[in-house]
N, C-alpha and C positions, 0 to 999 in steps of 0.2 A: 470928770464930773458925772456922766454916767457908769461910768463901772461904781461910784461913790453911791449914787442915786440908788443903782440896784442891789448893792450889797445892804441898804439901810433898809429898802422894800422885801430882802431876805432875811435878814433880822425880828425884822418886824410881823413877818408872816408866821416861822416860827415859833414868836414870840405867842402870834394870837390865837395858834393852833394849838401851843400849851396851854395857855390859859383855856383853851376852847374843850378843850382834852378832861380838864380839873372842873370845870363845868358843869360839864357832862356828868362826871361821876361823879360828881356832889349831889348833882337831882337827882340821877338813881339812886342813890341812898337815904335821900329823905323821904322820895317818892316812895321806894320799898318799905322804910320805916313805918311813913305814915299808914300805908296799904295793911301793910300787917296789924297797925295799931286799929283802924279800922273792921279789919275782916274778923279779929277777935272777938267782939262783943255782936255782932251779928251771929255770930255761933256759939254762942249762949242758950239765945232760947230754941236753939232747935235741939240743944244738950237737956235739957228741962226735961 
């Protein structure tokens, strides 16, 4: 019952460290996206 117990809490950890992993670099990529999308047209008028 416990070796059961803890092999489902290793699974499960894991599991949430992938997802947690995919996460992560989902928001650095939009966070960088947006960033860039942003920082562009601020450097505009200093190109003027």
């Amino acid at each position: 019952m416990y070796l059961k117990l803890q092999l489902i809490s290793t699974v499960r950890y894991s599991h949430f460290r992938n997802y947690a992993w995919h996460f992560a670099t989902t928001v650095y990529f939009v966070v960088k996206s947006i960033y860039s999308i942003i920082k562009i047209p601020r450097l505009r008028p200093f190109e003027r």
